[in-house]
VOZAMAR-82285 format. One record per residue (C-alpha): residue number from 1; residue in three letters; x, y, z. Coordinates in steps of 0.05 Angstrom, whole numbers. Example, Ala and Ser with C-alpha at 12.3 -4.5 7.8 and 13.67 -1.06 7.14 Angstrom:
<rs>
R  nr rest   east  north     up
R   1  ALA    246    -90    156
R   2  SER    273    -21    143
</rs>
This chain:
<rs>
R  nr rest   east  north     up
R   1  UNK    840     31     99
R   2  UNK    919     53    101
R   3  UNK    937    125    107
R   4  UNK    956    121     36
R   5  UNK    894     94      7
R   6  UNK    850    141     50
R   7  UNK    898    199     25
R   8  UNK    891    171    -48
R   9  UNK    809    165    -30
R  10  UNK    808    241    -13
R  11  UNK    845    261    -72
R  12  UNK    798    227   -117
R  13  UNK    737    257    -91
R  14  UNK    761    328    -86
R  15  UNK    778    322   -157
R  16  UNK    709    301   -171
R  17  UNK    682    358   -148
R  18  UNK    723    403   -174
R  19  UNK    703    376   -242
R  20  UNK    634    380   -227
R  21  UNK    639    451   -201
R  22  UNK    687    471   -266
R  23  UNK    627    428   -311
R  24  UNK    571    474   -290
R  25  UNK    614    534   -305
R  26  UNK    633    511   -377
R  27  UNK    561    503   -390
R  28  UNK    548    570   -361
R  29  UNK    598    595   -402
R  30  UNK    578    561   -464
R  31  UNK    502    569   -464
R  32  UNK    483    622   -397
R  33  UNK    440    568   -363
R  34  UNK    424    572   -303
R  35  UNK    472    540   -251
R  36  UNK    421    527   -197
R  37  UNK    392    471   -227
R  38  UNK    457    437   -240
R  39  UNK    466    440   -168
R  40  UNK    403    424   -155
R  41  UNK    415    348   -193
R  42  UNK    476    337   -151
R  43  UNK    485    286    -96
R  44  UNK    553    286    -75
R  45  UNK    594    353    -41
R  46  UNK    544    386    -63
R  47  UNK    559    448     -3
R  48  UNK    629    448    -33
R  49  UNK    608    448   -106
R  50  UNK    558    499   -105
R  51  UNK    612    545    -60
R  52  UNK    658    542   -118
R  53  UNK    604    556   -162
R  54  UNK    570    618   -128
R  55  UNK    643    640   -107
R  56  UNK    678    645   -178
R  57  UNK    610    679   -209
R  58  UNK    610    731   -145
R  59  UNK    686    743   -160
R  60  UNK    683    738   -236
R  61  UNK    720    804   -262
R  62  UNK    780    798   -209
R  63  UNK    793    721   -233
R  64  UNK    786    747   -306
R  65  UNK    831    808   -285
R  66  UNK    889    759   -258
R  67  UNK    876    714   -325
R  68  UNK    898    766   -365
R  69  UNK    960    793   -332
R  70  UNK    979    709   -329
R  71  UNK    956    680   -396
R  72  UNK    977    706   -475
R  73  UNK    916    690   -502
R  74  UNK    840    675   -460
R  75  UNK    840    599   -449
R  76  UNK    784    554   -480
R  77  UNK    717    542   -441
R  78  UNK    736    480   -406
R  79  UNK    806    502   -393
R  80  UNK    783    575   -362
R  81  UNK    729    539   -310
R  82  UNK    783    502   -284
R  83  UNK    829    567   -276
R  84  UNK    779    605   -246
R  85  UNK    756    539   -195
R  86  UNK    834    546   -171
R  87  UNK    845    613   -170
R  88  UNK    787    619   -121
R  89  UNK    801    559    -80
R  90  UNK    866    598    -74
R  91  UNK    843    671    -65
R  92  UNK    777    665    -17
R  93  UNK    775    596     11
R  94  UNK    819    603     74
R  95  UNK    803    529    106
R  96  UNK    816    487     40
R  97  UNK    894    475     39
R  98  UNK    936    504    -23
R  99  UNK    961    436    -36
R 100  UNK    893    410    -40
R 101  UNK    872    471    -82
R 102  UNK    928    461   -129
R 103  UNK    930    378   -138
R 104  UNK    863    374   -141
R 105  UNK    850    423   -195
R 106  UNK    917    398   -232
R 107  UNK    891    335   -230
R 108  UNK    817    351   -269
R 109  UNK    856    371   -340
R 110  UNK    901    314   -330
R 111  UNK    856    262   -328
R 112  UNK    807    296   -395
R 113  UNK    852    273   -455
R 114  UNK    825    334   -492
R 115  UNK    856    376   -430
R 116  UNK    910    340   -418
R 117  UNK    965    380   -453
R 118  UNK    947    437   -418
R 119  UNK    950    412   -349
R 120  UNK   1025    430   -338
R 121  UNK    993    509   -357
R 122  UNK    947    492   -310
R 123  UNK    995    481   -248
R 124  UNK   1041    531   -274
R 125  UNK    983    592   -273
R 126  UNK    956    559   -197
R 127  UNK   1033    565   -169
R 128  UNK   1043    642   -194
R 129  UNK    974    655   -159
R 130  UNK   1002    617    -96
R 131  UNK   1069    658    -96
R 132  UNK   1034    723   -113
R 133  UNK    985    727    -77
R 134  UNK    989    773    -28
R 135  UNK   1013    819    -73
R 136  UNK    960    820   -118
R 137  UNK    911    827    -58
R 138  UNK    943    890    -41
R 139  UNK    921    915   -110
R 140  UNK    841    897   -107
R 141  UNK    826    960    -73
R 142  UNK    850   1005   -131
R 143  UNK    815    971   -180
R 144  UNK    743   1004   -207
R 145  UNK    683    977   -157
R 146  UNK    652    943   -209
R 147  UNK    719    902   -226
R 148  UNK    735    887   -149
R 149  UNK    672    870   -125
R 150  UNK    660    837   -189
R 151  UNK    587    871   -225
R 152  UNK    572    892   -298
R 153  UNK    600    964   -302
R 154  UNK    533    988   -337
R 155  UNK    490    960   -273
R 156  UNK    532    994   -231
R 157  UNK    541   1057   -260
R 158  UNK    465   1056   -264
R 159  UNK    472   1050   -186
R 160  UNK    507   1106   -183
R 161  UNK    453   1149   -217
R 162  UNK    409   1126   -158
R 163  UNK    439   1116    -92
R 164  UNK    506   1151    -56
R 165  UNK    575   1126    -65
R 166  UNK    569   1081      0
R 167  UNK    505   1056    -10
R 168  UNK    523   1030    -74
R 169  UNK    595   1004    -41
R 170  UNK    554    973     11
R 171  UNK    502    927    -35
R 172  UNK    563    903    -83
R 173  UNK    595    881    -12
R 174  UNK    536    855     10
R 175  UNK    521    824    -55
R 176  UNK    590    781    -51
R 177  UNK    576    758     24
R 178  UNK    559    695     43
R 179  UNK    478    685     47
R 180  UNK    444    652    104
R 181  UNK    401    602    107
R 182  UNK    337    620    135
R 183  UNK    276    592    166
R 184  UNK    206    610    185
R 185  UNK    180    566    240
R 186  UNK     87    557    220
R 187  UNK     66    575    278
R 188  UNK     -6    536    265
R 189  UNK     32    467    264
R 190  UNK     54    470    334
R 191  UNK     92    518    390
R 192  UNK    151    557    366
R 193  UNK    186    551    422
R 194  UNK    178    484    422
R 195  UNK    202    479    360
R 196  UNK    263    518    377
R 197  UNK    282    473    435
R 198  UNK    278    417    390
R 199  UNK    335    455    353
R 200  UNK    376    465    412
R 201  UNK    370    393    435
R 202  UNK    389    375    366
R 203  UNK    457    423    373
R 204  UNK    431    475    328
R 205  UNK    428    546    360
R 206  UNK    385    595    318
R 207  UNK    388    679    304
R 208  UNK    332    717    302
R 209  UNK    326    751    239
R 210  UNK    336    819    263
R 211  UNK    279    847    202
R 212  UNK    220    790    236
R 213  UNK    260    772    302
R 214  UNK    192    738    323
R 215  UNK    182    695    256
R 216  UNK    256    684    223
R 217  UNK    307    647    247
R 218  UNK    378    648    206
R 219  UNK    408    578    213
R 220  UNK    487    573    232
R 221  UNK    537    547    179
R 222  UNK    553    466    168
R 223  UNK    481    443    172
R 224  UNK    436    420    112
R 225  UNK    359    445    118
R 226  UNK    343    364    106
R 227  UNK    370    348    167
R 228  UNK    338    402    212
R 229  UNK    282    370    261
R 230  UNK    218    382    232
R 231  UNK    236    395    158
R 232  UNK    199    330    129
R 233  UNK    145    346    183
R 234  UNK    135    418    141
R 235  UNK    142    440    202
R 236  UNK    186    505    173
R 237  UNK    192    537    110
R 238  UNK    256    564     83
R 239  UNK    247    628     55
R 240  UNK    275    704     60
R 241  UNK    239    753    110
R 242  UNK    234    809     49
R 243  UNK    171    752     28
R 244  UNK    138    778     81
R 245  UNK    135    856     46
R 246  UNK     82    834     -8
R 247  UNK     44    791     30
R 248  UNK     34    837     84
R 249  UNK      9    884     36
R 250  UNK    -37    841      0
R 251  UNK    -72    827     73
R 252  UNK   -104    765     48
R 253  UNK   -172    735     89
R 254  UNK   -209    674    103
R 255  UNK   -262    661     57
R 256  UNK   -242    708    -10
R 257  UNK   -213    686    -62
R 258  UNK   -143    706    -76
R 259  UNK    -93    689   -135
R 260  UNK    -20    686   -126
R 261  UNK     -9    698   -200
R 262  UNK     73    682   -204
R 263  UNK     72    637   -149
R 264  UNK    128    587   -159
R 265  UNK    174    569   -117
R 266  UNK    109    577    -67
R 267  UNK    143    622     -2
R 268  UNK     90    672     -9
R 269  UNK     29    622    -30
R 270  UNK     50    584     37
R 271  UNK     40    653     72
R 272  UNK    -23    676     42
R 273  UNK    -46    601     63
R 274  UNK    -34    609    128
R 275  UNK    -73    680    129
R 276  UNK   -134    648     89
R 277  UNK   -132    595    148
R 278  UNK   -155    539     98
R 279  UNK   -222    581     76
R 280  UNK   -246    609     14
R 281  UNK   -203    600    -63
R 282  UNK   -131    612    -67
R 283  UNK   -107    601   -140
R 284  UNK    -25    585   -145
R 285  UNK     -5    589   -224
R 286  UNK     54    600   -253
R 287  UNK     72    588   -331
R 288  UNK    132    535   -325
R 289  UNK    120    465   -314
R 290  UNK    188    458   -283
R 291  UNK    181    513   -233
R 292  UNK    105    488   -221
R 293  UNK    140    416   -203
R 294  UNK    175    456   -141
R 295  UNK    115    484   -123
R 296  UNK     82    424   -116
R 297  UNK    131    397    -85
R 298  UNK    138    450    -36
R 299  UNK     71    445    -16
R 300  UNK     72    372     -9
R 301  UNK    118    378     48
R 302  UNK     91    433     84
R 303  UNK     13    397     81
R 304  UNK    -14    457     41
R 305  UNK    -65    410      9
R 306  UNK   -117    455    -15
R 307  UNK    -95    512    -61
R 308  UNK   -115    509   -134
R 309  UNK    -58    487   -169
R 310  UNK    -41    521   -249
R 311  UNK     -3    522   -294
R 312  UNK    -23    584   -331
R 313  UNK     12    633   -380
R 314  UNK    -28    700   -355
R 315  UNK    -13    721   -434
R 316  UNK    -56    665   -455
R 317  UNK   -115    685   -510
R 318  UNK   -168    640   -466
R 319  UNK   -135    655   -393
R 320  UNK   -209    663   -359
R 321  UNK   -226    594   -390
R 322  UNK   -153    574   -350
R 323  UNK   -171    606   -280
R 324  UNK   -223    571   -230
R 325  UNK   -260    636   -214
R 326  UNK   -289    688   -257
R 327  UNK   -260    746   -205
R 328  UNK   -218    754   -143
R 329  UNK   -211    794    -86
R 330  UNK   -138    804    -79
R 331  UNK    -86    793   -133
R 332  UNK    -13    781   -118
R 333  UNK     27    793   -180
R 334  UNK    100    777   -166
R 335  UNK    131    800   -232
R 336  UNK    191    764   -273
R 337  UNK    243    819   -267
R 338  UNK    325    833   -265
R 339  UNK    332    801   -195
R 340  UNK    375    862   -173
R 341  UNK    354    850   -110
R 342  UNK    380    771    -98
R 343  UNK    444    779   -128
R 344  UNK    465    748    -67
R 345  UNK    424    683    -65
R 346  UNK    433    683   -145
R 347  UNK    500    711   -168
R 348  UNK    489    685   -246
R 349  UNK    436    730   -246
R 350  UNK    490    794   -247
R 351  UNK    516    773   -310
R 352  UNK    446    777   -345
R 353  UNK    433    838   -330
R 354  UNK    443    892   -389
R 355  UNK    401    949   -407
R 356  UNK    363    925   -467
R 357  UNK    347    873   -430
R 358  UNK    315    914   -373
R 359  UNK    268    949   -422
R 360  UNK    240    876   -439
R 361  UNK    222    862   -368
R 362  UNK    190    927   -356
R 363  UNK    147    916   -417
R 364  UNK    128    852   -394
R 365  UNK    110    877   -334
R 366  UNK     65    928   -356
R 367  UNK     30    875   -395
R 368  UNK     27    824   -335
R 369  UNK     -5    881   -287
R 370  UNK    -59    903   -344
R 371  UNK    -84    834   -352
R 372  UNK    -81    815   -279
R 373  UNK   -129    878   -269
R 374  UNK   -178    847   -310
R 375  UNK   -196    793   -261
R 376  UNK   -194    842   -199
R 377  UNK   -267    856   -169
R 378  UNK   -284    929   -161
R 379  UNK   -256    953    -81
R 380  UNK   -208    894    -97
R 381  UNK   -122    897    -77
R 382  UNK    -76    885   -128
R 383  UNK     -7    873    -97
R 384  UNK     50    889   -162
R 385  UNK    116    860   -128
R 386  UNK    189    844   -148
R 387  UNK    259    817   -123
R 388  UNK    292    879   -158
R 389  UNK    322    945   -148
R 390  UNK    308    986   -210
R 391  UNK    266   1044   -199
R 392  UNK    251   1030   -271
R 393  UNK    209    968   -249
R 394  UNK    191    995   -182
R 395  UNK    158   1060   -170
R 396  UNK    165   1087   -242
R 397  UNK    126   1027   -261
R 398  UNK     74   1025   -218
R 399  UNK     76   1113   -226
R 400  UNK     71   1095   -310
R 401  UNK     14   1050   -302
R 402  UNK    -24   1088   -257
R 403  UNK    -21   1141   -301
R 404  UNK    -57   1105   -355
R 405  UNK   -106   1077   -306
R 406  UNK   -152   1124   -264
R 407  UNK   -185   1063   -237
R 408  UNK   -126   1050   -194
R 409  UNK   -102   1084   -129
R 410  UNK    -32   1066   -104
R 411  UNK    -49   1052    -19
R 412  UNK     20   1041      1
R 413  UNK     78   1004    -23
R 414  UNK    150    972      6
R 415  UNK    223    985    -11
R 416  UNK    278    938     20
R 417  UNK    346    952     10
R 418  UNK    393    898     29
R 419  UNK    446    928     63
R 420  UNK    396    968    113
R 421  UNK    345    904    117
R 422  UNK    385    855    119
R 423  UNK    352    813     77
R 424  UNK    337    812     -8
R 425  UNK    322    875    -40
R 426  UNK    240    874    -47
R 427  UNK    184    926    -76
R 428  UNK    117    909    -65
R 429  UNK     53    965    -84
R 430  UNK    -15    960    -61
R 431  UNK    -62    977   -114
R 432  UNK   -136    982   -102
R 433  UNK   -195    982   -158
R 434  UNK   -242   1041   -145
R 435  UNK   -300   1027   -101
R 436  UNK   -253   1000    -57
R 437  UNK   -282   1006     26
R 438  UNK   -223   1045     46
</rs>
């Protein structure tokens, strides 16, 4: 292929993505899916796709900032994903060339008829942001923390009420940093460090998590988990050390019978698994068939063969007619909640967030812990965990329910907060029935 073909070749395909990454941000935009899954269904660039993606939503309020000061009136949908997929190929993406940045993104309007008259506005708004630049980057640090590190102003005022100035500095930052991939090596299929050198013989030279040194690995940029040795093997899970807070608490053994109550995507099931050691009833449910399908498939690869499989809506009039035991042991109840504490991992989730809507999760919860209870044995543990950072559905939770149950003792409980841990932000609470063997 000539220079000019290949050039023409290169061209094309960065404009494809570009679309696709501007598609899933209309849609956003226009309905408040869920961007994850429309990343999930791609099969070409999708590193460079979901990069845009996760990079305009983590930088939202400056690329809206800068479309004000350039544009009269807010563009359409359509036409504002494409702005905001240049400006921040031109603002935070150091190694893709401005000429690349620019063409490319021209070229998405000008090839959409219904776009098309606006392409020249297009080009025009990418070439101020070129020659500006620097300028305007001398001007994010005035700007209100919630604008420059890009957060709803009520969550983060709300942070402010908790934490001190720096701590609350320090998660936005650490909300708008790049998260790692990382691994967990199952130690029952095989030697870890055998498993390790099969990494370095395959170029790949792994971290040590510094929260679980000895069980996580973080794996270094430019490689897809599908290629790692051992991933079709289930040889390694991929999963966040803060997983490890709940589980630890719930203290699962061989032989009981345990129920991981919200289990889907399946990181924790896989580690209560492993604890059980194959022996006794472990019950995964969850209420979504979609999320159940990841489950499954999750355990599929990693040759977890044996758990109980449901899908179960724990607010369902006949639930013990829906569950394969009458009681359990231990209870692992990982809540729906806010997801303050992945905002990393899931920056869409930021721009859900509001008040009104916090009060619906914590009712929820409440509701999900009661009925749980009802299918703990007496001296049983009932582990109440969430990926959030709201005292609200945290310890005044757990504190609220408590107070309307005497039948329950809080025994301990976890708080992980990600710019300390270094991983998601976590809660997990260990409640135990009365009659408990202490």
């Amino acid at each position: 292929m000539s220079d000019e073909k290949q050039a023409a070749s290169d061209l094309m395909s960065g404009v494809d993505s570009r679309a696709a990454a501007a598609d899933i941000l209309r849609e956003w935009i226009e309905t408040g899916s869920f961007p994850n899954r429309q990343l999930d269904a791609l099969t070409k660039d999708r590193p460079f796709v979901q990069e845009v993606v996760y990079g305009v939503l983590k930088h939202l309020r400056v690329l809206e900032w800068i479309v004000r000061r350039y544009a009269v009136q807010q563009p359409p949908p359509d036409l504002e994903a494409v702005i905001w997929v240049g400006f921040y190929q031109l603002l935070y993406m150091d190694h893709v060339p401005d000429y690349a940045a620019v063409q490319a993104t021209v070229a998405v309007p000008s090839r959409n008829p219904r776009m098309r008259p606006q392409a020249d506005f297009v080009n025009a708004l990418l070439r101020r942001l070129q020659k500006e630049r620097e300028g305007l980057r001398l001007q994010f640090p005035a700007l209100p923390l919630d604008v420059r590190e890009s957060h709803p102003r009520e969550l983060v005022a709300r942070w402010y009420r908790q934490w001190p100035q720096a701590d609350v500095e320090a998660l936005c930052a650490w909300n708008n940093s790049r998260a790692e991939v990382i691994v967990r090596p199952r130690a029952h299929r095989g030697s870890i460090a055998e498993w390790r050198a099969q990494m370095v013989a395959a170029g790949i030279e792994l971290t040590p998590h510094p929260f679980a040194p000895e069980e996580f690995f973080i794996v270094p940029h430019g490689w897809t988990v599908p290629d790692l040795p051992g991933f079709k093997e289930g040889l390694f899970t991929i999963q966040d050390p803060a997983t490890l807070a709940a589980v630890r608490l719930l203290d699962p053994q061989p032989g009981e019978a345990v129920w991981d109550a919200c289990a889907a995507p399946g990181g924790k099931t896989v580690l209560i698994s492993e604890r059980m050691q194959g022996k006794g009833c472990l019950t995964a449910s969850d209420r979504y068939a979609d999320r159940m399908d990841r489950l499954m498939e999750n355990l599929r690869r990693l040759k977890v063969n044996w758990v109980d499989i449901r899908t179960v809506d724990i607010r369902a009039a006949k639930l013990a007619g829906l569950l394969p035991v009458p009681a359990y042991d231990r209870i692992l109840l990982d809540v729906p909640c806010s997801n303050t504490g992945v905002l990393r991992r899931k920056p869409d989730a930021r721009w859900r967030y509001s008040d009104d809507r916090l009060r619906e999760l914590v009712q929820l919860q409440s509701e999900f812990l009661t009925l749980c209870a009802g299918f703990l044995k007496p001296g049983g543990t009932l582990v109440y965990s969430t990926c959030s950072l709201e005292n609200d559905e945290n310890q005044g939770q757990v504190q609220r329910w408590l107070a309307r149950r005497p039948d329950f003792k809080l025994k301990d409980e976890t708080f992980l907060f990600p710019p300390k841990t270094q991983t998601d932000g976590a809660y997990a609470a260990r409640l135990v029935k009365a009659d408990a063997v202490v």
